[in-house]
N, C-alpha and C positions, 0 to 999 in steps of 0.2 A: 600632349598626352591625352589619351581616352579617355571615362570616367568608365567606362561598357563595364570591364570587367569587375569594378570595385563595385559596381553599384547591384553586379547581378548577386555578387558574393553577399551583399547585406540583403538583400531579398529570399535567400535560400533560406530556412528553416535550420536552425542547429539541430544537430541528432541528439537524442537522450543521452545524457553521459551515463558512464558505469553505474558510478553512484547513483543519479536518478534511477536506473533499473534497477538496481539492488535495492534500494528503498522499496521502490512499489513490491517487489517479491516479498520482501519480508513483513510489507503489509498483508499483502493476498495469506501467505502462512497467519499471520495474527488473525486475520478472519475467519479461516481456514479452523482454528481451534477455538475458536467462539462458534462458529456453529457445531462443531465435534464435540465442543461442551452442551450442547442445547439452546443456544442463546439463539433467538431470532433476528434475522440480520433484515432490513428493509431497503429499498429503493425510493426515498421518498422524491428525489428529483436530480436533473443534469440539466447542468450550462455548461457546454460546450465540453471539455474536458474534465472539469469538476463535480464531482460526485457528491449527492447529500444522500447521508446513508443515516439509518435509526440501527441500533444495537441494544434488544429488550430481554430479558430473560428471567427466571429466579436467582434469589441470594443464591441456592444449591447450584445452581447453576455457574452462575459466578465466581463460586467458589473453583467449581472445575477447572473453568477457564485461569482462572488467577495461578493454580495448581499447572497447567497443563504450560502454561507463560513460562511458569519459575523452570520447570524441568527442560522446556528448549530450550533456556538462555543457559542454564549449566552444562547443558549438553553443546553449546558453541563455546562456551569458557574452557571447555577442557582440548577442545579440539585444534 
């Protein structure tokens, strides 16, 4: 028996499950209303796939954000 084909099948790359995408969306949305709150989102560095991000803003600010959180999440509890 070959080994060819088993061995090309663990060199491919898995694809992002559902889940992995949906995660990352509902992260992008989470960012997405921290900066719609005012909050300053930064870039401070990437390795490779992983992102190092800063997240600065005022308590006012925060408050927004914390406000704007609560209201998406009741708005997917009723849906």
């Amino acid at each position: 028996m070959s080994n060819a084909n088993s061995s090309a099948n663990a060199a491919t790359p898995a694809a992002p499950s559902n889940n992995t995408r949906n995660a990352a969306s509902e992260f992008d949305e989470i960012l997405s209303l921290a900066r719609e709150a005012g909050m300053l989102i930064t870039l401070d560095g990437q390795i490779g796939r992983e992102r190092y991000q800063s997240i600065a803003g005022s308590l006012h600010a925060f408050r927004r954000f914390a406000e704007a959180l609560g209201e998406s999440l009741t708005q997917r509890a009723t849906i």
